[in-house]
N, C-alpha and C positions, 0 to 999 in steps of 0.2 A: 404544630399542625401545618404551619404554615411551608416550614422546613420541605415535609413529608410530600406535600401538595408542590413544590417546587420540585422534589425528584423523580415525582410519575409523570411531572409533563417532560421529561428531559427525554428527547429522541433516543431509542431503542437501537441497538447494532442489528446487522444483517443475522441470520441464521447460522447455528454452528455449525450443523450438517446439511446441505443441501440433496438430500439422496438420487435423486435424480441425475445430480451432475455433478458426482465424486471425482474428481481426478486420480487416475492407475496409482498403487501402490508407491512405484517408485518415479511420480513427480515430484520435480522437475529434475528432470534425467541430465537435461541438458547446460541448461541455466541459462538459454536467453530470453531477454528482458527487452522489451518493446513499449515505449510509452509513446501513447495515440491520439495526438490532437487533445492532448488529457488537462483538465482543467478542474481544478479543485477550493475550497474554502471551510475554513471551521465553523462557520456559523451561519446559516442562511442569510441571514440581518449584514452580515459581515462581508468586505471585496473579496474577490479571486486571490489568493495566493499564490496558484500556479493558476497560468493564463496560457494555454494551448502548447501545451509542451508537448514536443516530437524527439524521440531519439531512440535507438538500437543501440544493445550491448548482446555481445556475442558469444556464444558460449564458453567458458573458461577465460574470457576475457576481461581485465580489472580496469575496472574505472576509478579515476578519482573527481570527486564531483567540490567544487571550492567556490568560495565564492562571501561577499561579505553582509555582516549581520542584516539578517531579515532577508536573504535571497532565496530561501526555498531550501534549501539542505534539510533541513528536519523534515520539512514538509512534504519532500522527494519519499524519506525514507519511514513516514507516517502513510503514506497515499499508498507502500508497496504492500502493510500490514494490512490496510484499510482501515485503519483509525480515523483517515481522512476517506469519505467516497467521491465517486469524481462527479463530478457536476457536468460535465461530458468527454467526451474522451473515455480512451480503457486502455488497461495495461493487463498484457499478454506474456505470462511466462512460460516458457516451451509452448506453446501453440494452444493455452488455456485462459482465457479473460477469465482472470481473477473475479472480476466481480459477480461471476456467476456460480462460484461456490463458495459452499461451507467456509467460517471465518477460520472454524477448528481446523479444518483439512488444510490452509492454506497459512495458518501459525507454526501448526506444528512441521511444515514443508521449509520454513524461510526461519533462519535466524539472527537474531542482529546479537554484536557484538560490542559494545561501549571501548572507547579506546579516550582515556582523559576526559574532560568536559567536555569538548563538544566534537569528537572526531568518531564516526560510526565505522563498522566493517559491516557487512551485510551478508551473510552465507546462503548460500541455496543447497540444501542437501544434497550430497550425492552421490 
């Protein structure tokens, strides 16, 4: 019981479909990515992992994002699914803040790609 009682209080993910504010068929057309004074953490209890992060990627353009253990790389690319939500800040794919819709519309839109232990590719449909 006690179990059980420990995973209804576990915070709840955003909604799968937001109907109101579906994004077109063929988002994101473009692929860029825009993170906005964007500030994130796993646990409320818990510090900031990303602490106001700003940066533009531009459409069909490859980033490589490096950097050493505990800098934020998973946590870049947890915040893009929304596994992470942002604590302020928003991140904009082709001209849609993510965080105003559906998790489903916005999974099935972005792909991530596992390359070894710890190296990601990240696809934007297109």
């Amino acid at each position: 019981m006690e179990r059980l009682k420990e995973f209804l209080q576990i915070e709840q993910e955003g909604e799968a479909i937001i109907p109101e504010n579906r994004p077109p068929g063929n988002w994101p057309a473009q692929g860029a990515i825009s993170f906005e004074n964007y500030s994130t953490r796993y646990r409320a209890d818990l510090d900031l992992v990303l602490k106001n992060v700003t940066f533009d990627v531009k459409p069909r353009e490859k980033v490589g994002i490096v950097g050493r253990t505990g800098a934020g790389k998973s946590s870049l690319a947890l915040a893009l699914f929304r596994a992470l939500e942002a604590e302020e800040g928003k991140i904009i794919i082709d001209d849609i803040d993510i965080s105003k819709i559906g998790l489903r519309d916005l999974r099935e839109a972005i792909t991530m790609v596992p390359q070894g232990e710890c190296l990601h590719s990240i696809f934007l449909r297109l």
